[in-house]
C-alpha positions as CSV (number, residue, x, y, z in Angstrom):
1,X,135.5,109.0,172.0
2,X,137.6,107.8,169.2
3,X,140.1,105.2,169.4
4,X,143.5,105.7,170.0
5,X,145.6,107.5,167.4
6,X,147.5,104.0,166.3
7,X,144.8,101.9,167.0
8,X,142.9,104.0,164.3
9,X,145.7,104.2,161.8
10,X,145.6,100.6,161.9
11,X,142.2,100.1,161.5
12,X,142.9,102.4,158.3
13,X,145.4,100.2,157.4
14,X,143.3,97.1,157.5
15,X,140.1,98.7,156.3
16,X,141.8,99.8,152.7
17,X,143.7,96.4,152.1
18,X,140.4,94.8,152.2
19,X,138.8,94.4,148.9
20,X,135.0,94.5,150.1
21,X,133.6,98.2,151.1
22,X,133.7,98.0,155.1
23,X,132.1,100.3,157.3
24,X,132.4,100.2,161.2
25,X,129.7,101.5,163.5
26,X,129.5,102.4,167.1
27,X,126.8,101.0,169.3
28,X,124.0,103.6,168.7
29,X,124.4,103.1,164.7
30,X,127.4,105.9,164.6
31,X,129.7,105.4,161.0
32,X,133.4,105.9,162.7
33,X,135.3,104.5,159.8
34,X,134.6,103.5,156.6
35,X,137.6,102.9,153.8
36,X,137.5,104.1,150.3
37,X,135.6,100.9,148.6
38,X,132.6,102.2,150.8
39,X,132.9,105.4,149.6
40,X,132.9,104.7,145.9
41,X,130.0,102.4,146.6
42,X,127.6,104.7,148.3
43,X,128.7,107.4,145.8
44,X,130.3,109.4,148.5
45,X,133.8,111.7,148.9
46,X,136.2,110.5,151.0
47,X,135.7,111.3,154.8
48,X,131.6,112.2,154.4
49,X,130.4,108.8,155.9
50,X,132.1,108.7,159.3
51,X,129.8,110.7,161.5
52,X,126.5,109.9,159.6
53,X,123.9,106.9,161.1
54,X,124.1,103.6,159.3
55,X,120.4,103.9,158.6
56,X,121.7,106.7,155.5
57,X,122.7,103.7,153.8
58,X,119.3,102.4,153.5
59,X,115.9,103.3,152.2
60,X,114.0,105.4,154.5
61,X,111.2,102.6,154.6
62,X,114.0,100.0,156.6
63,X,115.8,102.6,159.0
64,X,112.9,102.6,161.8
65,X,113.1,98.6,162.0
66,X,116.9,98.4,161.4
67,X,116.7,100.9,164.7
68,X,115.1,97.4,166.7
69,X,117.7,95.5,164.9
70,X,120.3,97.2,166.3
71,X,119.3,97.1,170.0
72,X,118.6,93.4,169.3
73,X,122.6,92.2,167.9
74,X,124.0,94.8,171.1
75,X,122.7,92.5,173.3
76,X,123.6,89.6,172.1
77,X,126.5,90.3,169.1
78,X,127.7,88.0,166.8
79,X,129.2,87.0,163.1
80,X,126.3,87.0,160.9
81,X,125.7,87.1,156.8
82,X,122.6,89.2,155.9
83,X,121.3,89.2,152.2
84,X,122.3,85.8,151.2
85,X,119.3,84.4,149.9
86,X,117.8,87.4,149.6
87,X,119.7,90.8,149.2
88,X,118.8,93.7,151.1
89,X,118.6,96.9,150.0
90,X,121.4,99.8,150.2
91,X,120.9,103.6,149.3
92,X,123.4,105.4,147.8
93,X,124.3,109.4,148.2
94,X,121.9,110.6,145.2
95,X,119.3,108.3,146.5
96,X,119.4,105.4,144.1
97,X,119.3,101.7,145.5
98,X,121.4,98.2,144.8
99,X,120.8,94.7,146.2
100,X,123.7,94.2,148.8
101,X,125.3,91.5,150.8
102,X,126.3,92.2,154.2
103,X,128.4,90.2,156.7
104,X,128.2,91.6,160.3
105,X,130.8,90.7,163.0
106,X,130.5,92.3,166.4
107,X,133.6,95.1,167.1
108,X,134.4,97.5,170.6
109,X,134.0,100.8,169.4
110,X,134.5,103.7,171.7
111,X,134.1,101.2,174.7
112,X,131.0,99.4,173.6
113,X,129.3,96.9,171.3
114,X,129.7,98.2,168.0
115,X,130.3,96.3,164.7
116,X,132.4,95.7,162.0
117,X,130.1,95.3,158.2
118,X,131.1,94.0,155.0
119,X,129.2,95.2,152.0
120,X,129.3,93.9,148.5
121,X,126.6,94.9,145.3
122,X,124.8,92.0,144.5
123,X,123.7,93.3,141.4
124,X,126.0,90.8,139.3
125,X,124.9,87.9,141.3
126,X,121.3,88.2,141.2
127,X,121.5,88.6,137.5
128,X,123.6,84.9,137.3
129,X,121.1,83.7,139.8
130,X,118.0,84.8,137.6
131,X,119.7,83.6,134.4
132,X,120.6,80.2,136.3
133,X,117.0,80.0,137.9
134,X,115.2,80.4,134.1
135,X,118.5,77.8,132.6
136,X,116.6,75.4,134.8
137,X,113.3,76.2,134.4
138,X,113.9,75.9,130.7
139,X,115.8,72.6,131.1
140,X,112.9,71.0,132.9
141,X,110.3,72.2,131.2
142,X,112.5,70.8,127.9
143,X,112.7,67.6,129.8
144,X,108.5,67.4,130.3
145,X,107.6,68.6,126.5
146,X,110.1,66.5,125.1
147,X,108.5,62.9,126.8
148,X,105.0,65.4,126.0
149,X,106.4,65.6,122.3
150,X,107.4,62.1,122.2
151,X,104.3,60.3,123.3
152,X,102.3,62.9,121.4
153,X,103.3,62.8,118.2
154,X,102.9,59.0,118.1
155,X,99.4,59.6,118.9
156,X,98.9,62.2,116.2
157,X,100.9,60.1,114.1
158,X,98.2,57.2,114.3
159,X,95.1,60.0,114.2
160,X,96.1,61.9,110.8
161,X,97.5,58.5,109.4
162,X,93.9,57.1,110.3
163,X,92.0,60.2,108.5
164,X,94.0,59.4,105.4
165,X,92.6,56.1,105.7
166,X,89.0,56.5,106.4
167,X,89.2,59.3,103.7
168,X,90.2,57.1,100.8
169,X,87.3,55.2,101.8
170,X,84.6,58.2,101.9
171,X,82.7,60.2,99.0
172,X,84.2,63.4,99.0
173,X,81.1,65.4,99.1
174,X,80.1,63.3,102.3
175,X,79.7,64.4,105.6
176,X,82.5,61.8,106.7
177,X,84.9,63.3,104.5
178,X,84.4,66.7,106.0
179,X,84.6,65.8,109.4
180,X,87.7,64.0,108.9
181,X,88.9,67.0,106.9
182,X,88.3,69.0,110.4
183,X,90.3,66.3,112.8
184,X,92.7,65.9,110.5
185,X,93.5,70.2,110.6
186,X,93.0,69.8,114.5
187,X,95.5,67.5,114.0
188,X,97.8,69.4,112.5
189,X,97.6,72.5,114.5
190,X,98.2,70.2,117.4
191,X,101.4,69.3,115.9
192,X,102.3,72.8,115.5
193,X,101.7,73.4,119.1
194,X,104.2,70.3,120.1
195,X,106.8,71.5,117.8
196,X,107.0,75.3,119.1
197,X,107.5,73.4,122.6
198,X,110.8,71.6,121.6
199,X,111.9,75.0,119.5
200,X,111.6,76.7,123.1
201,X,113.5,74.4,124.8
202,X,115.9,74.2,122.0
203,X,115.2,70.5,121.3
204,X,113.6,71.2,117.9
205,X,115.8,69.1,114.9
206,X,117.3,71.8,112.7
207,X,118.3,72.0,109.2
208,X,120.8,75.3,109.1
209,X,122.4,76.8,106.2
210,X,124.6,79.5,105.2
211,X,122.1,82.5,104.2
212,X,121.9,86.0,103.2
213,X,120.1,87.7,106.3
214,X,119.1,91.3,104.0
215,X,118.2,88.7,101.1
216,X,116.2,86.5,103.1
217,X,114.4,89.1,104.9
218,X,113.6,91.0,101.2
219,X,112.4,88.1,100.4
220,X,109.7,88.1,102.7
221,X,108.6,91.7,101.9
222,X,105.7,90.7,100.1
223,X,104.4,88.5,102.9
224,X,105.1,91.2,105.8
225,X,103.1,93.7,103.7
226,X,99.7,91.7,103.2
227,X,100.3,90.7,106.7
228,X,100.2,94.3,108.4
229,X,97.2,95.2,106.2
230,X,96.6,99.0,105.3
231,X,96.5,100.7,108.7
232,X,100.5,100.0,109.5
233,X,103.3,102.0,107.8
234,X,105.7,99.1,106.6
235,X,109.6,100.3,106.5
236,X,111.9,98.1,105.3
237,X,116.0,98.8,105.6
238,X,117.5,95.9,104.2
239,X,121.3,96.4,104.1
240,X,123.1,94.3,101.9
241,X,126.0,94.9,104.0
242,X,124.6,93.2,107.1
243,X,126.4,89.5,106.4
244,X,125.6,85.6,106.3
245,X,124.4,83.8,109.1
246,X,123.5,80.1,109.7
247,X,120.4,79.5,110.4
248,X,117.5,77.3,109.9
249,X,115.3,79.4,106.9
250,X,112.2,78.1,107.9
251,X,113.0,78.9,111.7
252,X,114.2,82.2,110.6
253,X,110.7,83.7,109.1
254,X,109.1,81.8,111.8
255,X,111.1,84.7,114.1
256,X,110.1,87.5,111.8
257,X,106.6,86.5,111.1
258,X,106.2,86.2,115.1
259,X,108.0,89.5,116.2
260,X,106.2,91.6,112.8
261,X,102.4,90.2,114.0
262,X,103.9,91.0,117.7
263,X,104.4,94.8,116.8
264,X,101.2,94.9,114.6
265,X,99.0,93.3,117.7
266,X,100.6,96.5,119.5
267,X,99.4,98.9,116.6
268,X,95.6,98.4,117.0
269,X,95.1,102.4,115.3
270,X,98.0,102.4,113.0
271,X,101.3,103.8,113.2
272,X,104.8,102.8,112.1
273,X,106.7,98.8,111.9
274,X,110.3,99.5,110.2
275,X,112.2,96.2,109.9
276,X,116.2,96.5,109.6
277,X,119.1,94.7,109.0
278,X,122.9,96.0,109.7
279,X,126.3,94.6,110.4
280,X,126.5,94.8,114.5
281,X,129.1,93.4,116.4
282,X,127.8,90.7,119.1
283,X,126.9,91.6,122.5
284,X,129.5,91.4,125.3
285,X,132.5,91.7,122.8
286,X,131.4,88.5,121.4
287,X,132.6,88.8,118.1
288,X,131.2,90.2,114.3
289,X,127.6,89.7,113.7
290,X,124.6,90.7,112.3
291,X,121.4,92.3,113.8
292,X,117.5,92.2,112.5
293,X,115.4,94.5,114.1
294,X,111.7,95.0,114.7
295,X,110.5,98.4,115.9
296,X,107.1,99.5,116.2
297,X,105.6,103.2,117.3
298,X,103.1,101.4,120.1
299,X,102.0,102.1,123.4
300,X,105.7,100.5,124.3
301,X,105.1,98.2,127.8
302,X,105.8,98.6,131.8
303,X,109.3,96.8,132.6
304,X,107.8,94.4,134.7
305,X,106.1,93.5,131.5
306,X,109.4,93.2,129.6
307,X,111.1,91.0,132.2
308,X,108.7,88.4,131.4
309,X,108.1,88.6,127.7
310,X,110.1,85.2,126.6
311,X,108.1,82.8,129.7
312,X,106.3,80.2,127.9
313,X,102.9,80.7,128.7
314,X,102.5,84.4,129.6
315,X,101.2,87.1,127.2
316,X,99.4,90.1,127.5
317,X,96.6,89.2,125.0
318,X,92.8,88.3,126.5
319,X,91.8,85.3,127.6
320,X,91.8,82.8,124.5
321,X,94.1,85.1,121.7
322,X,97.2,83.7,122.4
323,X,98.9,81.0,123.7
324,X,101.8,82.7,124.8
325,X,104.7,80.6,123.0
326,X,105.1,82.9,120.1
327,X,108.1,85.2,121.6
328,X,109.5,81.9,123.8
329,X,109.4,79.9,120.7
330,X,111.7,83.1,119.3
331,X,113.5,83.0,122.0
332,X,114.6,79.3,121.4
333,X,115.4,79.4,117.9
334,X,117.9,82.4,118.3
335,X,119.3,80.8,120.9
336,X,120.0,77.5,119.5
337,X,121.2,78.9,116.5
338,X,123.6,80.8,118.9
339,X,122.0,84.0,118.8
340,X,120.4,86.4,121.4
341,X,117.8,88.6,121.8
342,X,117.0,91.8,123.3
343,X,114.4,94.3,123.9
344,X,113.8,97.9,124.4
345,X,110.3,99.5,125.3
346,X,108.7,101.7,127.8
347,X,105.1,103.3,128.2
348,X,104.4,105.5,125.5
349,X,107.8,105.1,123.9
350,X,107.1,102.0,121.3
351,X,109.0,98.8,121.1
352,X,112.0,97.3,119.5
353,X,113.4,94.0,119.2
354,X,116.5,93.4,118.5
355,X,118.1,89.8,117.1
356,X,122.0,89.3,117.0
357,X,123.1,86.4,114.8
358,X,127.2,85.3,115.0
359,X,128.0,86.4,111.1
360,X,129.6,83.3,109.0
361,X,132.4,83.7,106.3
362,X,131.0,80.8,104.3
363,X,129.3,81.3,100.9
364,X,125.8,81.0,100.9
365,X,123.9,77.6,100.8
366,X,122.8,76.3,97.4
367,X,119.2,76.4,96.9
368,X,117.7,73.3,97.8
369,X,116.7,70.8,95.1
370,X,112.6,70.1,95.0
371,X,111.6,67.2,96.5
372,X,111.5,64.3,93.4
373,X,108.1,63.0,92.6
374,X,108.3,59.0,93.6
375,X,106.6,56.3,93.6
376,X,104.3,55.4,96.3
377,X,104.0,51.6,96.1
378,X,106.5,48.5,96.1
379,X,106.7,44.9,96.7
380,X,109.7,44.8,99.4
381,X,109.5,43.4,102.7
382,X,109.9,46.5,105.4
383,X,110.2,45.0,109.4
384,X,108.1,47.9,111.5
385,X,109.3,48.5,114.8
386,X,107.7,50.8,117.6
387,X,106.8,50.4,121.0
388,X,103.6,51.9,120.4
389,X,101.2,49.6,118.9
390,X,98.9,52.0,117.2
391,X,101.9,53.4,115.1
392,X,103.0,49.6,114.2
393,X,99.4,49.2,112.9
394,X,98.8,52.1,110.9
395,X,102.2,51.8,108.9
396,X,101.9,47.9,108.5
397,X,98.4,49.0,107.3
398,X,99.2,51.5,104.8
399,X,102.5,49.7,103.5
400,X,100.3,46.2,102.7
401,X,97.6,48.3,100.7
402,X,100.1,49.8,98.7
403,X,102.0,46.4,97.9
404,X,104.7,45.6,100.4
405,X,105.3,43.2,103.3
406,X,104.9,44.1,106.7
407,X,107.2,42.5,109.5
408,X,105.5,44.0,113.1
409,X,107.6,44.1,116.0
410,X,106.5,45.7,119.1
411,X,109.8,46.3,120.7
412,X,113.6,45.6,119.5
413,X,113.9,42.3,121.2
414,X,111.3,40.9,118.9
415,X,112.6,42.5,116.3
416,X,115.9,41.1,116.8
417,X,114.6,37.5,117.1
418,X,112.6,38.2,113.9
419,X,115.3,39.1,111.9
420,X,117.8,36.1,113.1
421,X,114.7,33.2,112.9
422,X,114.1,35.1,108.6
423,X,115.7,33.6,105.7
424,X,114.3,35.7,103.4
425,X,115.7,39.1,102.7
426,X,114.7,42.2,104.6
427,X,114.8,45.2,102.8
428,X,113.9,48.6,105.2
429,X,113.8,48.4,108.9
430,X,111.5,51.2,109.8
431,X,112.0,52.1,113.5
432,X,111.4,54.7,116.0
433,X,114.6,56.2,117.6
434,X,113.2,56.3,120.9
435,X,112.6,53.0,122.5
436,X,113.3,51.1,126.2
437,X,116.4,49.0,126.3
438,X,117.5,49.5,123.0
439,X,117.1,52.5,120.9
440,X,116.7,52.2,117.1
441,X,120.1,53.2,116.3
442,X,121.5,50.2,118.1
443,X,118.5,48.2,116.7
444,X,119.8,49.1,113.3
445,X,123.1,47.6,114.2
446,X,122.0,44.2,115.4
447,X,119.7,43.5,112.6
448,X,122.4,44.1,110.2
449,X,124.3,41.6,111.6
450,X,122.0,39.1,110.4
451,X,120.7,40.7,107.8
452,X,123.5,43.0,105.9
453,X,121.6,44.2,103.1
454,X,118.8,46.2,105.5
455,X,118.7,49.8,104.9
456,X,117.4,52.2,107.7
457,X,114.2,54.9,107.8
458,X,114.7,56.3,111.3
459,X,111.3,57.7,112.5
460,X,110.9,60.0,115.9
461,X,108.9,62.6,117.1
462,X,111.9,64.2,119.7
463,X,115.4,63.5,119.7
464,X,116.6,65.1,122.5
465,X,116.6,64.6,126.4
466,X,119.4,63.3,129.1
467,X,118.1,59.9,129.0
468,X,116.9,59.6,125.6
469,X,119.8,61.7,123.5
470,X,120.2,59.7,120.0
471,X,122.4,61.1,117.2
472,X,121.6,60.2,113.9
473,X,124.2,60.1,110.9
474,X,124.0,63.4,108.8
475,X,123.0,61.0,106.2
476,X,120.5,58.8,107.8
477,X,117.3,58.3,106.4
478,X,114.7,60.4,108.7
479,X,110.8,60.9,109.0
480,X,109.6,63.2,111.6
481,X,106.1,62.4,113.6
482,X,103.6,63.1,112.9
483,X,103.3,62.0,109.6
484,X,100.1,61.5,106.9
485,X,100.1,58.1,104.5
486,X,101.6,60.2,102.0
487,X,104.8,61.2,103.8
488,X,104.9,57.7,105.1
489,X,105.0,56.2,102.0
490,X,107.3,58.2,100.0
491,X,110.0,58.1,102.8
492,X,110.1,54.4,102.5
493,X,110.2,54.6,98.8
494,X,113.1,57.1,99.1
495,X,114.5,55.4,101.8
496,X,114.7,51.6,99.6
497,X,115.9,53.5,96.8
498,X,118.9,55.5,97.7
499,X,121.9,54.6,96.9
């Protein structure tokens, strides 16, 4: 028994003003109207669902439990919201599923307890959710590997600082000299390791400039080629067309030096890596740009393999070949130069990569100038400030041997109360950014009250975090931890000599 003629035109009525696809169903599961946002969302004509069982709209593993459900809410009916927190899932006419919402209220329909559902595609949604869900996954783990990078690097700082040292002191040909050799590369690759975390989680200091994106990548021809050895076809398609995009350089071959060994790793027999450039407009209508792409004829990879490919940490090499930061690392630097990436593979069907970059009207950069030879030594008074004490050692250390005067400080009150109690000039406060209570920016500040003709060497090994954000003038005077005697000493020298 239907309802009444105008009790059903009504319904009609109220059915097609509502935006949502609503579908009402008699007590025994029975579709008796359903308006057209239904029908376009379960792929069917207009007038096929009325008369079919709800369980049609699901996947034939659910419709023998949705039966229980069923008998459960006509016993005791009321407003629910299924799919919430986890969206169930709908089957369409040709068979195909979608994650769905659904909001059931209880209706009277043909004299018993039927229902009324509301049923929205929660395809969009789960997409922000998963995009929101890795924003702050990525945002905390930036948050750990930034104190990680901070604390770190001071340590490194003191331990490749230290093998300078000891190594001055030792025969070259001596056993000491080679083992310090060793800790001192341990050292180093340790400090690569810290520096792909913050270029993950976009924290990494950048130094961008306008370049060619076909010149840059020609450029690195020769390199790709001894890298990929005999077995792999190298194509290159450079098109000088393809535009100018900022972008750190060094960061930039660090991308195609990881995604080109990605695709030869996936090429163990041979076969064919083509690397391309073209003008591409952005994703999403987001405006002109320019796309490098990586494609290799591999074995290709399973989608749930895809999904997962830019997670720090996972990668589908053995146990002990990789550390499974090489595509996350990518993924940061093209998306803090404001870039994305995308990638297209399946089983059997070989890989591609594919890098969008926002194209610039600017000029290219000029080239940079070669680092001048200087000086290592001097007879100026430098004030050291750091909070850890190892770092205040080794730099007082290396700065008396090679002439100066060392001021220590342990933190900026004492520095402060050291500069106001010195007569005598001070000529380069040498301080780490990121210190409790006051940072070295402000330190800067307060010792130049006292003593105006300080300069600044701003030293740090992270720059980033809520808590610990510090910007620098474009122009400040900056040394990156870790750094060796040499890099130590010729920052202060450049530092006390600029003009």
């Amino acid at each position: 028994m239907m309802p009444p003629r105008d009790d059903a035109r009504r319904l009609a009525e109220i059915l097609a003003a509502v935006p949502d696809a609503m579908i009402v169903c008699a007590h025994d599961g029975r579709i008796v109207a359903a308006n057209a946002q239904a029908d376009a969302l379960f792929g069917y004509e207009a007038g096929e669902l009325p008369g079919l069982s709800v369980e049609a709209l699901m996947p034939e593993s659910h419709r023998a439990a949705h039966r229980g459900h069923r008998t459960q809410y006509e016993r005791a009916p009321r407003v629910r919201r299924m799919g919430a927190s986890r969206a169930l899932p709908a089957r369409r006419k040709d068979g195909s599923l979608f994650p769905a919402e659904v909001s059931l209220g209880p209706a009277e329909v043909d004299g018993g307890a039927g229902a009324i559902c509301a049923v929205r595609d929660a395809t969009d949604r789960l997409k922000i959710d998963e995009r929101l869900c890795q924003a702050q996954k990525m945002e905390a783990l930036g948050r750990f590997s930034g104190g990680v990078a901070h604390d770190f690097n001071n340590v490194l700082s003191t331990i490749l600082g230290l093998c300078d040292l000891i190594e001055q002191e030792a025969h070259d040909a001596s056993a000491v000299a080679r083992d310090i050799a060793d800790v001192r590369a341990a050292g180093r690759r340790a400090a690569d390791l810290t520096r792909q975390l913050l270029t993950l989680t976009r924290r990494q200091v950048l130094r961008p400039r306008v370049v060619d994106l076909s010149a840059a990548l020609a450029g690195m021809e020769r390199t790709l080629r001894r890298l990929l050895g005999e077995r792999v076809e190298f194509v290159l398609s450079a098109d000088p067309g393809a535009g100018r995009v900022r972008v750190d350089p060094s960061q930039l071959e660090q991308v195609v030096l990881n995604l080109v060994s990605n695709a030869r790793d996936a090429l163990p027999d041979g076969g064919t890596l083509t690397v391309e450039t073209r003008a591409h407009p952005l994703p999403e209508g987001g405006g002109a740009g320019a796309v490098l792409r990586v494609r290799d004829t591999g074995a290709g990879m399973a989608p749930e393999t895809v999904s997962r490919l830019f997670e720090p940490f996972f990668t589908t090499k053995p146990r002990g070949q990789g550390s499974g930061l090489g595509l996350s690392t990518v993924h940061g630097i093209v998306a803090q130069c404001g870039g994305s990436i995308t990638v297209d593979s399946r089983p059997g069907g070989g890989t591609t990569f594919s890098v969008h970059f926002p194209r610039v009207e600017e000029p290219v950069s000029a080239p940079e100038e070669a680092a001048p030879v200087v000086p290592l030594a001097g007879r100026e008074t430098v004030l050291v400030v750091d909070d850890e004490a190892s770092i205040v050692r080794l730099a007082s250390r290396l700065l008396v041997e090679k002439g100066y005067v060392a001021l220590n400080a342990s933190d900026a009150a004492d520095a402060v109360a050291l500069a106001q109690s010195r007569r005598q000039p001070i000529d380069l406060l040498l301080v780490d950014v990121v210190m409790p209570k006051m940072n070295g920016v402000e330190l800067a500040a307060r010792v130049s009250q006292s003593h105006p003709e300080t300069r600044t060497l701003y030293m740090s090994g992270y720059l980033g975090g809520e808590s610990t954000l510090v910007e620098l003038d474009r122009d400040a005077a900056f040394l990156p931890k870790p750094f060796s005697a040499a890099e130590l000493l010729r920052a202060v020298r450049l530092a006390l000599d600029r003009r």
